[in-house]
C-alpha positions in Angstrom: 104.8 123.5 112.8 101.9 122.5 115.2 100.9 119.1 116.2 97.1 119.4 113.7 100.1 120.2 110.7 102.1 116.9 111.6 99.0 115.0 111.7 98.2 115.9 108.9 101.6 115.4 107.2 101.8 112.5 108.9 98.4 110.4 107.5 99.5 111.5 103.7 102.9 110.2 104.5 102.1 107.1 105.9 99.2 106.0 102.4 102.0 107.6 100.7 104.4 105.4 102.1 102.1 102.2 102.1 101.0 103.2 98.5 104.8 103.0 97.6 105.0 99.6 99.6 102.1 97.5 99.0 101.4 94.8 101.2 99.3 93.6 104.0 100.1 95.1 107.1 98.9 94.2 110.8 97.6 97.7 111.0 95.1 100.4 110.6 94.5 104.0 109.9 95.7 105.0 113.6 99.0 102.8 113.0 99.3 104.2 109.1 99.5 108.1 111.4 101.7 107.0 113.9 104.6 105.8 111.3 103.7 108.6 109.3 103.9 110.9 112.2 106.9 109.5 113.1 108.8 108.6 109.9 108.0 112.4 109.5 110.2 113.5 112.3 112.7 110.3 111.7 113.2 111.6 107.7 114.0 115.0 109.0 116.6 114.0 111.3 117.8 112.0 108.7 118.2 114.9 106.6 120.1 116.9 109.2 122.2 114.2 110.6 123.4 113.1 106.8 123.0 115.6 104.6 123.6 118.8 106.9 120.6 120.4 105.8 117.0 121.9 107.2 114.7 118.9 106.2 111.7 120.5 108.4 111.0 123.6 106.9 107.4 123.9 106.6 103.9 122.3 105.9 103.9 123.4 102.2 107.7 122.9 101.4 108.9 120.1 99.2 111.7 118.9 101.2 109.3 118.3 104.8 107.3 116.1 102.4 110.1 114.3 101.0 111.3 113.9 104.2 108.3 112.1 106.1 107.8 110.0 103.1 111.0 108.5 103.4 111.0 108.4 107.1 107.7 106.4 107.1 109.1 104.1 104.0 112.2 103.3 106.8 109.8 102.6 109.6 107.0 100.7 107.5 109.7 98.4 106.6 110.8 98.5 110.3 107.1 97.6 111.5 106.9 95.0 108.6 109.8 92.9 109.4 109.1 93.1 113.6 105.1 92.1 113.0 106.4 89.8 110.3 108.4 87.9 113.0 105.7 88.0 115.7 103.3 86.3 113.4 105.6 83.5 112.2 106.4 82.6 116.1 
């Protein structure tokens, strides 16, 4: 996949994820696509690593979606808990 598909994948990923995970977070849009972007690649390697399997297959299959939604549920938590601190300091 190109880098305009993981954009892409990665802004629905990320509402997805903070749609699934409501709260206020210390972050916009541009943060909601990085997580997204990244819990994309982070859910895939998950899937590989653990599971043994192709997570990454393409922009329209089931299991890349899966995938970067749970990737960007793991790192919203991550950013939560780190900006959580920072704030309480």
């Amino acid at each position: 996949m190109g880098v305009i598909a993981w954009i892409f994948i990665g802004l629905f990923a990320g509402i997805i994820a903070k749609v699934l995970m409501p709260g206020k977070d210390p972050g916009g849009i541009i943060v909601t696509i990085l997580i997204g972007i990244a819990g994309g690649l982070l859910g895939g390697w998950l899937g590989k690593v653990i599971f043994g399997i192709d997570s990454i297959d393409g922009f329209f299959e089931i299991s890349t979606w899966v995938a970067a939604v749970v990737g960007s549920m793991i790192l919203l938590a991550l950013y939560r808990l780190i900006s959580g601190n920072r704030r309480h300091a």
